[in-house]
VEXTITOR-477848 format. One record per residue (C-alpha): residue number from 1; residue in one letter; x, y, z. Coordinates in Angstrom, 3 decimals, m for minus. Layout:
<atoms>
(atom NUM "a" (X Y Z))
...
</atoms>
This chain:
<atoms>
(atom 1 "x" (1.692 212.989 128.199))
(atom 2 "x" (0.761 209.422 129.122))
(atom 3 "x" (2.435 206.006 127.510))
(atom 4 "x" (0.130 204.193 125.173))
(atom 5 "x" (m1.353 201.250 126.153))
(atom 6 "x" (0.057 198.329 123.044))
(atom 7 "x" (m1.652 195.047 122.146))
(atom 8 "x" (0.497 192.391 120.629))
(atom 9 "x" (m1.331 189.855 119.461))
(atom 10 "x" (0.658 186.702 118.522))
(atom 11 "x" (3.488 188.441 121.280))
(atom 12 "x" (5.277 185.251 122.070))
(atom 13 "x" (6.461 184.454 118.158))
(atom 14 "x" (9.850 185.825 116.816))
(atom 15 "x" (8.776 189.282 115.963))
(atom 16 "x" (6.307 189.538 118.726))
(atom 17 "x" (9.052 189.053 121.076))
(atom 18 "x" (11.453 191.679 119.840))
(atom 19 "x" (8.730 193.980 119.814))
(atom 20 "x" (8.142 193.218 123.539))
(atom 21 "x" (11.765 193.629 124.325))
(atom 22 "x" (11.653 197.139 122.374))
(atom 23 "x" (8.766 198.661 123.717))
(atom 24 "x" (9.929 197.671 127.934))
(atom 25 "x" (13.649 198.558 126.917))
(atom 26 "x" (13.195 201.828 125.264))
(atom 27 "x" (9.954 202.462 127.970))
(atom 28 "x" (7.587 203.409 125.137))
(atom 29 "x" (4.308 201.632 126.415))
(atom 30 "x" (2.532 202.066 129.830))
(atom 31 "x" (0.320 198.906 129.301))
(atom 32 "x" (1.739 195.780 127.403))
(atom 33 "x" (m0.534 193.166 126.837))
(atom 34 "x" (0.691 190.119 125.223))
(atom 35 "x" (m1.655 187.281 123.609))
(atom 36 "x" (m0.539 183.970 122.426))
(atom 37 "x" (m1.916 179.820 122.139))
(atom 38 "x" (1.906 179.572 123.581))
(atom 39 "x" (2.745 180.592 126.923))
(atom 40 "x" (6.215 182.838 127.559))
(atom 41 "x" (7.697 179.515 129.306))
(atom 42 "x" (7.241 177.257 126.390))
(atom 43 "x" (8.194 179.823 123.984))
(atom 44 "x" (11.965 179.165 123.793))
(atom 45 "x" (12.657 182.567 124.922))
(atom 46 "x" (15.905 183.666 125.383))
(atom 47 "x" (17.417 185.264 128.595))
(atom 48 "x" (17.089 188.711 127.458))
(atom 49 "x" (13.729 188.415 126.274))
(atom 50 "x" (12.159 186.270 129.344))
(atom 51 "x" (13.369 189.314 131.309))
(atom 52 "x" (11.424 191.550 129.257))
(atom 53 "x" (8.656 189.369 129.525))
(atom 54 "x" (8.925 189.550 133.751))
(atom 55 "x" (8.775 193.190 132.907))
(atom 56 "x" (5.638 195.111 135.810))
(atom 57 "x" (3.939 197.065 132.247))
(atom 58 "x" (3.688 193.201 130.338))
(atom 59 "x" (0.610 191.128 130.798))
(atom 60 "x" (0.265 187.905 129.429))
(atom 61 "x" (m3.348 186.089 127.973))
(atom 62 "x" (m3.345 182.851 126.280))
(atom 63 "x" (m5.642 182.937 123.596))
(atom 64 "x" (m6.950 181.203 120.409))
(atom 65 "x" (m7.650 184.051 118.527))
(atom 66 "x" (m9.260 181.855 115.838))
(atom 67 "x" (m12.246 182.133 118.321))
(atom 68 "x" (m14.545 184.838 118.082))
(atom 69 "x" (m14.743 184.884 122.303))
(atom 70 "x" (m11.357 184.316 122.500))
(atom 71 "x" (m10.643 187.355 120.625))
(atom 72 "x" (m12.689 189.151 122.220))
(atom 73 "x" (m11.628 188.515 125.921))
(atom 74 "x" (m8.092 189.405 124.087))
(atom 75 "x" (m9.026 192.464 123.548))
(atom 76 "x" (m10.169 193.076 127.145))
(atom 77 "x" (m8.498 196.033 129.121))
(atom 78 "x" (m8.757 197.004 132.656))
(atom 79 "x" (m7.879 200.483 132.949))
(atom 80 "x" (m8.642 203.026 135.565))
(atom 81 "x" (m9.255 205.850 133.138))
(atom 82 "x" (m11.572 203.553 131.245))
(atom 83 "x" (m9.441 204.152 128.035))
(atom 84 "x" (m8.894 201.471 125.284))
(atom 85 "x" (m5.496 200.243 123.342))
(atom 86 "x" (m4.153 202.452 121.306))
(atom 87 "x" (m1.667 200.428 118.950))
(atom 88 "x" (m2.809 196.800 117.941))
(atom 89 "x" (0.122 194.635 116.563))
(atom 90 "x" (m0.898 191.855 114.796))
(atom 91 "x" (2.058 189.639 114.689))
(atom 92 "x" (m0.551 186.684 114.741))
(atom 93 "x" (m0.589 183.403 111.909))
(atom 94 "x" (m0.569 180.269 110.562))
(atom 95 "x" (3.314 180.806 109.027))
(atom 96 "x" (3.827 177.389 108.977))
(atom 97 "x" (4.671 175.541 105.295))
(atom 98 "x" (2.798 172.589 103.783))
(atom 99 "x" (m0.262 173.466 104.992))
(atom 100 "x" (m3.981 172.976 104.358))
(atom 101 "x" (m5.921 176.078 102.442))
(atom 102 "x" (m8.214 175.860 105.329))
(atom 103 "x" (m5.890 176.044 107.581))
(atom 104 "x" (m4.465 179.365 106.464))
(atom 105 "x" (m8.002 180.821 105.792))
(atom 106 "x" (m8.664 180.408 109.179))
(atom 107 "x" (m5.140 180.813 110.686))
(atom 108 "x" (m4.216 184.292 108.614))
(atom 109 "x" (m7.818 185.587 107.022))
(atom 110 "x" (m10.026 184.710 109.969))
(atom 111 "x" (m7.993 185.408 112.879))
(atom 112 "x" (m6.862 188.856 110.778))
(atom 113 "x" (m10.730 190.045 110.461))
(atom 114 "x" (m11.208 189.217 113.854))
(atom 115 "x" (m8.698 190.937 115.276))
(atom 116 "x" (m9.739 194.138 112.800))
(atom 117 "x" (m13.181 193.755 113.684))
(atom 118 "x" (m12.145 193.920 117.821))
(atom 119 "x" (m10.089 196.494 116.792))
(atom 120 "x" (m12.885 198.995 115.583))
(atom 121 "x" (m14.788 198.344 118.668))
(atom 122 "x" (m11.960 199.443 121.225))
(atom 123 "x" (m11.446 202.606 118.872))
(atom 124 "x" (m7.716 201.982 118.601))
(atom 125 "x" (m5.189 204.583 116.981))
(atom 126 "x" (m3.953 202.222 114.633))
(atom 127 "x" (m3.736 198.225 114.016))
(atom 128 "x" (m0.562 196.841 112.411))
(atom 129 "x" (m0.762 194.212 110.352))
(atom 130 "x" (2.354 191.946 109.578))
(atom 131 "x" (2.434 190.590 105.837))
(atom 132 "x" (4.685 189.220 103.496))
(atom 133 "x" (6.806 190.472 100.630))
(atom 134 "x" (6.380 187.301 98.166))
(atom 135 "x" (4.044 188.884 96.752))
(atom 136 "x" (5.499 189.175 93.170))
(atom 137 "x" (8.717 187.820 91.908))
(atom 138 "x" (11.288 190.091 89.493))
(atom 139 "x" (14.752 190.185 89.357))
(atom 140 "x" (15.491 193.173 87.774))
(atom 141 "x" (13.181 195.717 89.349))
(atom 142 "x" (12.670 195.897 93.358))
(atom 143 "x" (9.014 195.889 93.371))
(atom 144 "x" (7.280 198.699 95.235))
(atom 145 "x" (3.598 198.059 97.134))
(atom 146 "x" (1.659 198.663 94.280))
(atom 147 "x" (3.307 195.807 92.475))
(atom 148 "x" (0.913 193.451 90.669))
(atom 149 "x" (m0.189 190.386 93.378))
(atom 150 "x" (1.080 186.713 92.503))
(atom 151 "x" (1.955 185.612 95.548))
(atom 152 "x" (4.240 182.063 95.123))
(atom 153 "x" (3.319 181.033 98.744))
(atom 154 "x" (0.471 179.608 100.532))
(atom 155 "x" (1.126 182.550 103.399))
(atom 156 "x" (1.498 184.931 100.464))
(atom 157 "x" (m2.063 184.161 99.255))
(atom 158 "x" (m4.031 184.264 101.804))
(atom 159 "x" (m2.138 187.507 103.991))
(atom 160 "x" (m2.964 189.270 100.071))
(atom 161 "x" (m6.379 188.243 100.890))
(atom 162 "x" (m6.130 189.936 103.796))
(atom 163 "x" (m4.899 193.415 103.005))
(atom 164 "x" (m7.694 193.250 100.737))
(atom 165 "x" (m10.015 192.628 103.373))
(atom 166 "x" (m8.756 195.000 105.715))
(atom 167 "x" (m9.554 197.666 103.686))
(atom 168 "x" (m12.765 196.766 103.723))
(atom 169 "x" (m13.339 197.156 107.670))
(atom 170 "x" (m15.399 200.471 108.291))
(atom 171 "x" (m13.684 202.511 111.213))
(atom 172 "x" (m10.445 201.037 110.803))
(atom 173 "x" (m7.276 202.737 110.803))
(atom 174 "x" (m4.372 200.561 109.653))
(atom 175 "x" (m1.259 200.167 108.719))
(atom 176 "x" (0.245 196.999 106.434))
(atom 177 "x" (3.769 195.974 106.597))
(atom 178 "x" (4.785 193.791 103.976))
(atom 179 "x" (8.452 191.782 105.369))
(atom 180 "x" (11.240 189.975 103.253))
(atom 181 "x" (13.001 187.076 105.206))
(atom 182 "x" (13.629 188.845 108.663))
(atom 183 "x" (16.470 187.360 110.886))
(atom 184 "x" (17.887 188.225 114.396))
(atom 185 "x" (17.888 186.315 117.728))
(atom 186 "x" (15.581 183.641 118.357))
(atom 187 "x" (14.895 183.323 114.752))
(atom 188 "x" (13.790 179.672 113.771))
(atom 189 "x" (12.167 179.958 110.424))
(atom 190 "x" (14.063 183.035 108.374))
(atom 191 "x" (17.822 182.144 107.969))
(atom 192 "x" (18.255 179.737 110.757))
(atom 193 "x" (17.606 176.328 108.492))
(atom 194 "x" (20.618 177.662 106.362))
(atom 195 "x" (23.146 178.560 109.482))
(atom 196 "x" (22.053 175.102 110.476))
(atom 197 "x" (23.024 173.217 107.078))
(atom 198 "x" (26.260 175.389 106.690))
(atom 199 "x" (27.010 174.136 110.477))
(atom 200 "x" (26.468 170.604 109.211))
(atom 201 "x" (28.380 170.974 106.207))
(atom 202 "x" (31.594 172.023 108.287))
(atom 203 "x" (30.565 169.110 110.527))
(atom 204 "x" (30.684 166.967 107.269))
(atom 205 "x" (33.325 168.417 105.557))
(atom 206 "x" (31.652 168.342 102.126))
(atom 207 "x" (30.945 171.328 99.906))
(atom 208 "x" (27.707 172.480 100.539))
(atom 209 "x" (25.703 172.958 97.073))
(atom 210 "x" (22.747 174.631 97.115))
(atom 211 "x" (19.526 175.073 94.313))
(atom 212 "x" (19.520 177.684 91.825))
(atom 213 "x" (21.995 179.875 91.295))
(atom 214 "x" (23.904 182.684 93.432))
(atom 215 "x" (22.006 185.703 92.011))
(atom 216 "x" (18.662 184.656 92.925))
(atom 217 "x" (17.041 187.611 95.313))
(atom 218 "x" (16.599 186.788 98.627))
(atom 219 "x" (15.629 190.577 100.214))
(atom 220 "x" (16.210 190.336 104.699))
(atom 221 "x" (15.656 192.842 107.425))
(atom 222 "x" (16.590 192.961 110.527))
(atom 223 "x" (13.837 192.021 113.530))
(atom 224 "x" (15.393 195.550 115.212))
(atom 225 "x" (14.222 197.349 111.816))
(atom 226 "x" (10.883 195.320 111.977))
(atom 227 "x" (9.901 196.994 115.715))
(atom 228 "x" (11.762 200.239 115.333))
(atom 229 "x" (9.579 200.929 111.966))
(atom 230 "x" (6.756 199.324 112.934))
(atom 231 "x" (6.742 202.023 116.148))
(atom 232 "x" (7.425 204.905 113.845))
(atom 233 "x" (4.694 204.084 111.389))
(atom 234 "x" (2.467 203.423 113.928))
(atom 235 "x" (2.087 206.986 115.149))
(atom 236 "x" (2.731 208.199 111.675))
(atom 237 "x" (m0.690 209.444 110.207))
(atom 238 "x" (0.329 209.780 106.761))
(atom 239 "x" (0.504 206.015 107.377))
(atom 240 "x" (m2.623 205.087 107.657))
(atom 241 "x" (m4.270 202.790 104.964))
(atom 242 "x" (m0.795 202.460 103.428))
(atom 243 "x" (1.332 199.220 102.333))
(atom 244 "x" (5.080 199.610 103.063))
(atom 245 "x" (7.610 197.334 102.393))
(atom 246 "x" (10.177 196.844 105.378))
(atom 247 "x" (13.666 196.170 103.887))
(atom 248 "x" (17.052 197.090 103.785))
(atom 249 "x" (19.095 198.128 101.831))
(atom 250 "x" (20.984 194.801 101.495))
(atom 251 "x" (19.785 193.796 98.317))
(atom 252 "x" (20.686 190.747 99.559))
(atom 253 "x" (20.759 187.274 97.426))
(atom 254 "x" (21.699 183.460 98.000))
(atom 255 "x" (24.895 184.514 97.412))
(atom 256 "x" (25.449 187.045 99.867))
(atom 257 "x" (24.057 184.869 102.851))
(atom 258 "x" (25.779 181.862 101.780))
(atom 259 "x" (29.429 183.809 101.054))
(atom 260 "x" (28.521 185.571 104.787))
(atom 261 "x" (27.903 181.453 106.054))
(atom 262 "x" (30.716 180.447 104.074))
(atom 263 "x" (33.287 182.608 106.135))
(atom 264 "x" (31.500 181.924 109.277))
(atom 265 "x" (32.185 178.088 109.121))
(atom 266 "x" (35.078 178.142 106.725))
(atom 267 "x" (33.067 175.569 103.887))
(atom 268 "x" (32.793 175.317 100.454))
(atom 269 "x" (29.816 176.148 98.410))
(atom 270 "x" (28.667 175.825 95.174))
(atom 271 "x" (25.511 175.702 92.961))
(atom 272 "x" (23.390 173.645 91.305))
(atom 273 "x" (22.461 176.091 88.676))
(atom 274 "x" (18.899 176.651 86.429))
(atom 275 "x" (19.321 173.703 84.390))
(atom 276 "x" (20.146 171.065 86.931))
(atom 277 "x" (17.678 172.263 89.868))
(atom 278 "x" (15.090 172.699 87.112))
(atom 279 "x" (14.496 169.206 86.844))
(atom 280 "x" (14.073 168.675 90.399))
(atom 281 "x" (10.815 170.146 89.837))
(atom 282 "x" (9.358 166.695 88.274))
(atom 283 "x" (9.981 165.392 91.724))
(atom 284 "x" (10.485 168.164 94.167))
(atom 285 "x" (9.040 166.380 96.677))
(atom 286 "x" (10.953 163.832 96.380))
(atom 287 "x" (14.283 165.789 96.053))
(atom 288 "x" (13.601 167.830 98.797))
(atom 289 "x" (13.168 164.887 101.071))
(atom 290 "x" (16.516 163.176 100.005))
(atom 291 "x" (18.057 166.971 101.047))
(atom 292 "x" (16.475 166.773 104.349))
(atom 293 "x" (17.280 163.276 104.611))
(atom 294 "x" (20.745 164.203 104.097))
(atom 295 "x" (20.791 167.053 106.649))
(atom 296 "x" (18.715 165.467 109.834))
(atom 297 "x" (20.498 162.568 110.817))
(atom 298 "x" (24.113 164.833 111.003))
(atom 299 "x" (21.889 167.646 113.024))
(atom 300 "x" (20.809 164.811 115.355))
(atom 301 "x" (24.413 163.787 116.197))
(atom 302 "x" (26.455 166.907 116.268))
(atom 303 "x" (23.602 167.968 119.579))
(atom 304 "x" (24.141 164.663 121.122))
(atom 305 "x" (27.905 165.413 120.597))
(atom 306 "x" (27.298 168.562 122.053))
(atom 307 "x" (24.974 167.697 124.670))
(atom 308 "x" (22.385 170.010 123.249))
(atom 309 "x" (19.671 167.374 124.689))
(atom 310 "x" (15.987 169.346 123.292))
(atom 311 "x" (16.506 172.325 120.749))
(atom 312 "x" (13.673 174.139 118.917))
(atom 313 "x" (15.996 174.111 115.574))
(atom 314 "x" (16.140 172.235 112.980))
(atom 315 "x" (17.830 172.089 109.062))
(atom 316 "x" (14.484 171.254 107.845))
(atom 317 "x" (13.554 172.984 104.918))
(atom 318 "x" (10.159 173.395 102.939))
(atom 319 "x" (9.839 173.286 99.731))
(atom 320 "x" (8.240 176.425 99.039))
(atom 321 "x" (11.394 177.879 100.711))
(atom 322 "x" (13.351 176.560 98.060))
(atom 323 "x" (11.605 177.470 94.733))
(atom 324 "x" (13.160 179.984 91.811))
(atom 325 "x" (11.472 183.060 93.125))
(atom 326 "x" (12.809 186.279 93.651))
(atom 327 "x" (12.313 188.471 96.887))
(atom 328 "x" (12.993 191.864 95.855))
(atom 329 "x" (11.588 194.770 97.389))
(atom 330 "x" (11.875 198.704 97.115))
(atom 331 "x" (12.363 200.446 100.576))
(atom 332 "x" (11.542 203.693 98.894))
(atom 333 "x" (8.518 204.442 100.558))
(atom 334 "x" (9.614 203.760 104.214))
(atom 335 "x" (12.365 205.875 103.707))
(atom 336 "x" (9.430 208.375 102.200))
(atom 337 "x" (8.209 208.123 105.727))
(atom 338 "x" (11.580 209.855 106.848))
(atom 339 "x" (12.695 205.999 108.525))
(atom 340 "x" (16.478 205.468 109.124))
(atom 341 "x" (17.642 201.653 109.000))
(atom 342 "x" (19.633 200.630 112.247))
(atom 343 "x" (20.867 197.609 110.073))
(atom 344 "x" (20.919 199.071 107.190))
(atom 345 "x" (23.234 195.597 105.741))
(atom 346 "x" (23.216 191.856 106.958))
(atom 347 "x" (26.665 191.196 107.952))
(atom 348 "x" (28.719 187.764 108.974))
(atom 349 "x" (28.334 189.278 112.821))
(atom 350 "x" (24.818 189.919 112.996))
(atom 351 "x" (24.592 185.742 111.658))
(atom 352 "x" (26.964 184.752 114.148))
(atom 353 "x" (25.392 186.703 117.020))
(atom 354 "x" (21.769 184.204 115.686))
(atom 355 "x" (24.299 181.299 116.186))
(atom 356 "x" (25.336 182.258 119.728))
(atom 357 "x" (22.389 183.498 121.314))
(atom 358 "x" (21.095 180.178 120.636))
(atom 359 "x" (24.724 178.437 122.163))
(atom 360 "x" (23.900 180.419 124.940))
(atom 361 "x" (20.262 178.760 125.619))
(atom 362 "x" (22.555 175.158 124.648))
(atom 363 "x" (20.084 174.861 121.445))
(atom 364 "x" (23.183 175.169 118.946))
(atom 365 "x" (26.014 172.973 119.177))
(atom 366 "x" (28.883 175.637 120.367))
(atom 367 "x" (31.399 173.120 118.407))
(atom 368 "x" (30.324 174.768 115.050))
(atom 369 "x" (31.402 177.916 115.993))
(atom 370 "x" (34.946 176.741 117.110))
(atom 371 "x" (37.395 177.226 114.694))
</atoms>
């Protein structure tokens, strides 16, 4: 039986490149056709994943897929049995914080139904759809798919937006994965801000006090969960049309990252508690900047230090990143689906293998992980 031929749209982003690393290692995929606005060599791949990359099965197209011909020339195959893709992955988005509304209309909605509506053309098996889990905040009860939709993010509003559209595209069969904070290597935006800041607080040596409290809910997965699931669901038809949430079984909060940080740079934390970072919402804006004040100009010196001379990473953190909401999800249903986590629990190792992956590429000052 013949490999399927897999379309990752958005292939050069965090996830995107896992998945391209997982489908060339493992040999799953006869055809593997990347599209991204950022080429492979700008990407700040690592070494493991350029190689994947150089792989004879990947093909790389840059593409806006914002724009409808764009998309569409994405979509292009050249195929000698005249056969079409048969897994779409859209791993494609405006994820950015503190952006414009239209700028995440067009940068999650538009490029979504787009890539749906190409989708239906080619006649694809199924198209994957990457979404978020902040879709409604509880503490007590991990919230299943059907949960009621409040999304506290801008992302979170408009990717509900579209797996309500989606379901609206005739012809299409999909699949909707809805993702807590996901970490692994070459992660710049999930928990690498806060192995940065625990870095500089060691640097520093000051206790590093964070917003909130310990037991607020921060759910993670691992990126090797994210493709491993994604490839099961995929060919899964009891899938199709379905939500699942993508999570393990962690039940991870602030306090278990920052205890796992905590041992991995031997600091001391505390926490601001409810009361105290409550008023910080008259001024968040303002507080947030004084944080990240705080945090860039010791970031900027420890890589001169360490001759780390142009990184990708940065402490930098948004403020929607930092608000009193709960990420809690129920896993229930992908483990319906007969799915068995890999990393089934974030642990200090799988944070310090983050930290030197990116010592490796000399984008992480190795001094931090020196005892």
């Amino acid at each position: 039986m013949s490999k399927p031929k897999v379309l990752i749209l958005g292939g050069c982003g965090f996830i995107g490149r896992h998945l391209v690393d997982y489908l060339v290692t493992n040999e799953l995929a006869s055809k593997v056709k990347v599209v991204d606005k950022t080429p492979p060599q700008m990407a700040w791949l690592n070494r493991r994943h350029t190689a994947a990359f150089a792989s004879p099965v990947v093909e790389f197209c840059s593409g806006n897929l914002i724009n409808a011909a764009s998309c569409q020339n994405a979509f292009k195959i050249e195929s000698e049995d005249g056969s079409s893709w048969d897994f779409v992955v859209n791993c494609a988005a405006e994820t950015k914080p503190g952006q414009t509304d239209p700028v995440y209309q067009e940068g999650i909605l538009k490029l979504a139904l787009n890539c749906a509506n190409e989708a239906t053309k080619c006649r694809c098996k199924r198209f994957i759809e990457l979404s978020t889990g902040s879709m409604c905040s509880s503490e007590k009860v991990p919230q299943k798919e059907d949960c009621p939709v409040e999304p506290w993010t801008m992302v979170g509003k408009y990717k509900a937006q579209t797996e309500r559209e989606l379901g609206k595209v005739e012809g299409l069969s999909y699949t909707i994965l809805r993702l807590p904070i996901c970490y692994g290597t070459g992660d710049r935006k999930g928990l690498t801000p806060r192995i940065i800041i625990s870095g500089i607080y060691k640097y520093l040596n000051e206790t590093m006090k964070l917003l909130w409290t310990g037991s607020m809910k921060m759910n993670v997965v691992h990126v090797d969960d994210v493709c491993a699931a994604l490839w099961e669901l995929a060919h899964n038809e009891q899938a199709a049309g379905q939500i699942v949430n993508i999570c393990d079984d962690s039940g991870a909060t602030q306090e278990t990252i920052t205890d796992l940080l905590a041992e991995i740079f031997s600091i001391k934390t505390d926490y601001w508690g409810v009361v105290m970072s409550s008023m910080t919402k008259t001024d968040m804006a303002g507080a947030i900047e004084e944080v990240n004040d705080k945090h860039l100009g010791p970031w900027a010196e420890l890589c001169q230090l360490d001759g780390v001379l142009n990184t990708p990473l940065t402490p930098y953190m948004d403020q929607e990143l930092l608000l009193h909401k709960h990420l809690n999800l129920d896993n229930g249903k992908l483990k319906g689906y007969g799915y068995q986590l890999r990393r089934p629990k974030i642990t200090r190792e799988s944070l310090e293998e983050i930290a030197r992956d990116f010592v490796e590429s000399n984008y992480f000052p190795k001094s931090l992980l020196e005892s």
